[in-house]
C-alpha positions as CSV (number, residue, x, y, z in Angstrom):
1,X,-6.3,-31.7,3.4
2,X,-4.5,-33.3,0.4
3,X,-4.5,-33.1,-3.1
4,X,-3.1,-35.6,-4.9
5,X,-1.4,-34.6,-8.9
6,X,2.0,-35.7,-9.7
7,X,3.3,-34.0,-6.2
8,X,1.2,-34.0,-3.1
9,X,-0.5,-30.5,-2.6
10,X,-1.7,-29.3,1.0
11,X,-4.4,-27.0,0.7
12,X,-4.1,-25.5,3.9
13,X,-0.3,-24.8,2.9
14,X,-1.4,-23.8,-0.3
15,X,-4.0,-21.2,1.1
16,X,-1.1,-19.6,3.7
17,X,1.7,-19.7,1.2
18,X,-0.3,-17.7,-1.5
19,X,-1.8,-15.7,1.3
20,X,1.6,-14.2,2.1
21,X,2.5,-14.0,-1.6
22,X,-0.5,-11.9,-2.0
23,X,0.3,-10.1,1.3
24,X,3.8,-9.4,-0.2
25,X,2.2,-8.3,-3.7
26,X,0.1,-6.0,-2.3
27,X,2.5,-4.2,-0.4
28,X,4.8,-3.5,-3.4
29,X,1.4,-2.1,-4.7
30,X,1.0,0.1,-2.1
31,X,5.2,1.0,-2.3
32,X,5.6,1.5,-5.7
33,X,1.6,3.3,-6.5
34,X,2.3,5.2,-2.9
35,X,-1.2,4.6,-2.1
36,X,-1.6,4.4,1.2
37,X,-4.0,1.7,2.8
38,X,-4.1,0.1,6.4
39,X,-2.4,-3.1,7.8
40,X,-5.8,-4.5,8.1
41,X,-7.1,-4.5,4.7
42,X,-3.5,-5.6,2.7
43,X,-4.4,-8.2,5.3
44,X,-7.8,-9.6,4.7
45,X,-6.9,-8.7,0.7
46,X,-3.8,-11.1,1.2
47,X,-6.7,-13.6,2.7
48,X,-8.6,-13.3,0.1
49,X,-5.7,-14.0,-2.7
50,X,-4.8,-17.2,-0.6
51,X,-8.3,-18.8,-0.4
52,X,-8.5,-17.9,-4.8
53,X,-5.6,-19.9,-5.2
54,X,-7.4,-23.2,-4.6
55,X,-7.9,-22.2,-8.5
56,X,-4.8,-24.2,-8.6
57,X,-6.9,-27.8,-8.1
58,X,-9.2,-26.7,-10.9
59,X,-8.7,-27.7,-14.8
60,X,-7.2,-25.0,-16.7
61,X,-9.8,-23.0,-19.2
62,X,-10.7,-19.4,-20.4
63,X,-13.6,-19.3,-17.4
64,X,-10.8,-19.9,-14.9
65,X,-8.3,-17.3,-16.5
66,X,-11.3,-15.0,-16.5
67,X,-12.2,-15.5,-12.9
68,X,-8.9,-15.2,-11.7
69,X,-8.3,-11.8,-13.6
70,X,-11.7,-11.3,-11.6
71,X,-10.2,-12.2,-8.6
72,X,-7.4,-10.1,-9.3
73,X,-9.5,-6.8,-9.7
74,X,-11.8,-8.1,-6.0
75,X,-8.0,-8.4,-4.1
76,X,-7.1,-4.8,-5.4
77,X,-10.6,-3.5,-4.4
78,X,-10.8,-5.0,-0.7
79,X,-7.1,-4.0,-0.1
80,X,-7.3,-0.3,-1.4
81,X,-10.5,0.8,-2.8
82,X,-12.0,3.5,-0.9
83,X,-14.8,6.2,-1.6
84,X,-13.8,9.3,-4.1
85,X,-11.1,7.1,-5.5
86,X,-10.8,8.0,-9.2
87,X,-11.5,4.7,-11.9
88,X,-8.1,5.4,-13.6
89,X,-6.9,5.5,-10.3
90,X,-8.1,2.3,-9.7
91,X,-6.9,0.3,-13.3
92,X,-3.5,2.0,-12.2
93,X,-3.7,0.3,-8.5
94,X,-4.3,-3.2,-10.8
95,X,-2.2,-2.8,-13.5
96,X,0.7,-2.3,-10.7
97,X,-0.2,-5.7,-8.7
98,X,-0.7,-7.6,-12.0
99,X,2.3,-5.8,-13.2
100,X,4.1,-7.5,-9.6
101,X,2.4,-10.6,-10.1
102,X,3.6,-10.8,-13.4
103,X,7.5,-10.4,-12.9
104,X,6.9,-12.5,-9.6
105,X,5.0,-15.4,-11.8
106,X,7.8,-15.2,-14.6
107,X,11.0,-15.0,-12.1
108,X,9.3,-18.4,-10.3
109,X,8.7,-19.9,-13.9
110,X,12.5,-18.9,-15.2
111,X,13.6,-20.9,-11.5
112,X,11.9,-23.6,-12.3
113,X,12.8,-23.9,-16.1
114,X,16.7,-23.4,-15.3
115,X,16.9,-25.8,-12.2
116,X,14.7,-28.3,-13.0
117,X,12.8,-28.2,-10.1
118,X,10.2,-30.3,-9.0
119,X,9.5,-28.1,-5.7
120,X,7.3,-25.9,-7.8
121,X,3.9,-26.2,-9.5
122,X,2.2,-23.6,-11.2
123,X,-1.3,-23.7,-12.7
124,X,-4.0,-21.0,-13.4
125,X,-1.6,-18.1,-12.0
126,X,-1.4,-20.1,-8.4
127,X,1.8,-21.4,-6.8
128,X,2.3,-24.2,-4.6
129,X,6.1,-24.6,-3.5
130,X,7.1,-27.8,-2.0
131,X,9.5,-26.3,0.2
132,X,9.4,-25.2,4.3
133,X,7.6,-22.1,4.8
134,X,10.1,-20.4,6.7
135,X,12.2,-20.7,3.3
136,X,9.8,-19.2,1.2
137,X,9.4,-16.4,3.9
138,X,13.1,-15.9,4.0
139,X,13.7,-15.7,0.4
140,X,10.4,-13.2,-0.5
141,X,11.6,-10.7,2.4
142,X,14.4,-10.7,1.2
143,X,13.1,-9.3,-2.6
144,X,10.6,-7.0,-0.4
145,X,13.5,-5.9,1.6
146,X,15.4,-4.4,-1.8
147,X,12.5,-3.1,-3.2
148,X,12.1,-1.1,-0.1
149,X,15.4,0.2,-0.4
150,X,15.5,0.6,-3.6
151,X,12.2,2.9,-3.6
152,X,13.5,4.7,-1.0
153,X,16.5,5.4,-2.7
154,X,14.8,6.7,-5.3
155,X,12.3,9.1,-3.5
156,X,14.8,10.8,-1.6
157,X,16.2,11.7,-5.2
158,X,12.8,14.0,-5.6
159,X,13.0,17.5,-5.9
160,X,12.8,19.4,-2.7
161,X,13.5,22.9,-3.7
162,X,10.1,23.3,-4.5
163,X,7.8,26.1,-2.5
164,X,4.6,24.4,-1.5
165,X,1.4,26.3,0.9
166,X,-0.9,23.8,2.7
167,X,-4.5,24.8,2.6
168,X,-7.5,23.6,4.3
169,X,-10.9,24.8,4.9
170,X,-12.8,23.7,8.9
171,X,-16.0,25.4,10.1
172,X,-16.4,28.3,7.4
173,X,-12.4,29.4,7.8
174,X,-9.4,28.9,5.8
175,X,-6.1,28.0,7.3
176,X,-3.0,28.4,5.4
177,X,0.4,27.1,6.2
178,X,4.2,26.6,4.7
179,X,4.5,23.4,3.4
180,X,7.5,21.0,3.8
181,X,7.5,17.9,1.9
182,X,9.0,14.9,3.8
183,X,9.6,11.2,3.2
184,X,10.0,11.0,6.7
185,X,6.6,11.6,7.7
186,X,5.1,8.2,7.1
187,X,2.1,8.8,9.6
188,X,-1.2,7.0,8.3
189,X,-3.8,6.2,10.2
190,X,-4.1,2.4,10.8
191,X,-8.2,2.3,10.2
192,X,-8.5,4.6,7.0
193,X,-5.2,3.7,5.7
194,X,-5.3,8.3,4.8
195,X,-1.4,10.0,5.5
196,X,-1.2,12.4,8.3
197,X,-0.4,15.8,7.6
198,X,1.4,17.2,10.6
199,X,0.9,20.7,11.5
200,X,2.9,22.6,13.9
201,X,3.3,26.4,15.5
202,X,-0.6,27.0,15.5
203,X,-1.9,28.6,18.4
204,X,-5.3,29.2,17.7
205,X,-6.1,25.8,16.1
206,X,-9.6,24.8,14.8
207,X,-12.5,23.1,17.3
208,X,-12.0,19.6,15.9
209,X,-15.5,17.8,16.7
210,X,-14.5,14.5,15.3
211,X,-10.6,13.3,15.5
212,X,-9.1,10.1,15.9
213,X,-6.1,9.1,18.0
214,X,-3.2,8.4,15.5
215,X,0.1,6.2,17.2
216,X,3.6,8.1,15.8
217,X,7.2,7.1,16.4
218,X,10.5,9.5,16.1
219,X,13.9,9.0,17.3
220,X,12.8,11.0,20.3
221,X,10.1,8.6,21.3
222,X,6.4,7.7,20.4
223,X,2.9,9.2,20.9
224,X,-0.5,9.7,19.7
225,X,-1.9,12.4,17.4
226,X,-5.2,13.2,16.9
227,X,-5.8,14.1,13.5
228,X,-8.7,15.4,11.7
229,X,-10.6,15.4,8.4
230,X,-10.9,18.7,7.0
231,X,-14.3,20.1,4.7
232,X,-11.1,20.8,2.3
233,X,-7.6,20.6,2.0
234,X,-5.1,21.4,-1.1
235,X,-1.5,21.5,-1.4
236,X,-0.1,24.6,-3.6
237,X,3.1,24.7,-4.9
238,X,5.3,27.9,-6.4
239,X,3.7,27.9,-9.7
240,X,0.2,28.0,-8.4
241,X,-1.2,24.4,-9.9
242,X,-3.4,23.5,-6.2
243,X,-4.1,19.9,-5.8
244,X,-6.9,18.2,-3.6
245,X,-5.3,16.0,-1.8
246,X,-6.7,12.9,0.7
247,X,-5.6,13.1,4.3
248,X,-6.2,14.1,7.5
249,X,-5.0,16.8,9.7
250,X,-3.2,16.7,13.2
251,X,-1.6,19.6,15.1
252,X,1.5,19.9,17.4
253,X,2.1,23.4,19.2
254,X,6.4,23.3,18.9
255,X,8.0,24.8,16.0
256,X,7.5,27.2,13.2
257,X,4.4,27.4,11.3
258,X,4.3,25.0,8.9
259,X,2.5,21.4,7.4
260,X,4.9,18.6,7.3
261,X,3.6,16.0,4.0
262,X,5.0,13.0,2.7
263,X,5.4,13.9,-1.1
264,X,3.9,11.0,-1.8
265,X,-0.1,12.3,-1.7
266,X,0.7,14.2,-4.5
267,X,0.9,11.4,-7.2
268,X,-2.3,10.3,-5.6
């Protein structure tokens, strides 16, 4: 279908171009917040952001720049929002995609102001670009693909000499273990978008009446865990602050005692 203004706009390329805009978006959320949340939802939240930009088509006015604040707050909600989130938890989940959206919006607008484009149009926070969408796809990974790197970068630059002790309470016992904290354990589990907490070197490990099979990959190979929700589960560290923390639980039998953690659940 076509829309006719001073350029020609496709809705259906409209819907799939902001659709992977938002799909971009929403993972630098979830990068940059480290709040973890599955393939799935980003996807039907980047769905969702490309059917609200037909907003584009619609006069600007305050309703529409209060519906698409509106729509901005629904996207963050059906991508991340999940039960015992905390509210500032949530404003900080939306002030980091409007944040994105923001810096994405003015580098777009600064383009089109310095070239004198006519490949871009911009109204009510939407975009429609006038170009293939390969290109577009090319030139977005490529901003994702730095971010990535740069985040990284910046996480391995954490502290690691701190002394951490996993806790968790299953079936009326506590289990305690040494815990290592590791950017390299990025094991979530694809339905409930929780991190994986990887346990090794216990022998006597708890009856686990409801896990779920978890898909991991190492340099050695891939698998399946199958990881658990605890009744509790902290993270300690050397000065004795405990945090409850949001993950599940899986257990391997090689190696020392100790609970492998992606530092990342503890700005959560």
């Amino acid at each position: 279908m076509k829309l006719v203004t001073d350029m020609s706009i496709y809705l259906d390329t409209l819907v799939i171009v902001n659709a992977y805009i938002t799909w971009l978006t929403l993972s630098l959320t979830s990068k940059l917040s480290h709040q973890y949340s599955s393939h799935a939802r980003i996807a039907v939240g980047a769905f969702v952001g490309g059917f609200l930009a037909l907003l584009i088509v619609v006069p600007a006015s305050i309703g529409v720049i209060f519906l698409k604040i509106l729509s901005f707050v629904l996207i963050v909600a059906v991508a991340f929002l999940r039960k015992g989130m905390s509210k500032l938890r949530f404003l900080i989940l939306c002030a980091v995609f409007l944040g994105i959206n923001i810096v994405f919006g003015g580098a777009v607008y600064l383009l089109q102001s310095l070239t004198g484009t006519d490949i871009i149009y911009i109204n009510n926070a939407s975009f429609y670009f006038d170009i293939s969408l390969g290109t577009l796809i090319f030139f977005t990974a490529v901003i994702y693909v730095l971010t990535v790197i740069i985040s990284g970068f910046l996480e391995r630059k954490a502290d690691r000499n701190h002394a951490y002790r996993v806790m968790f309470d299953y079936g009326g016992t506590r289990y305690s273990f040494d815990g290592v904290a590791d950017t390299g354990n990025t094991v979530t589990d694809l339905f409930s978008g929780k991190p994986v907490i990887i346990c090794t070197g216990l022998k006597d490990k708890p009856d686990m009446e409801r896990f779920c099979a978890v898909p991991y990959s190492t340099i050695d190979g891939e698998g399946l865990l199958y990881a658990f929700s605890p009744d509790e589960l902290y993270i300690e560290d050397e000065t004795g602050r405990r945090k409850n923390v949001n993950a599940l639980l899986a257990f391997t039998d090689s190696g020392e005692r100790r609970a492998v953690f992606n530092p990342a659940i503890l700005r959560e």
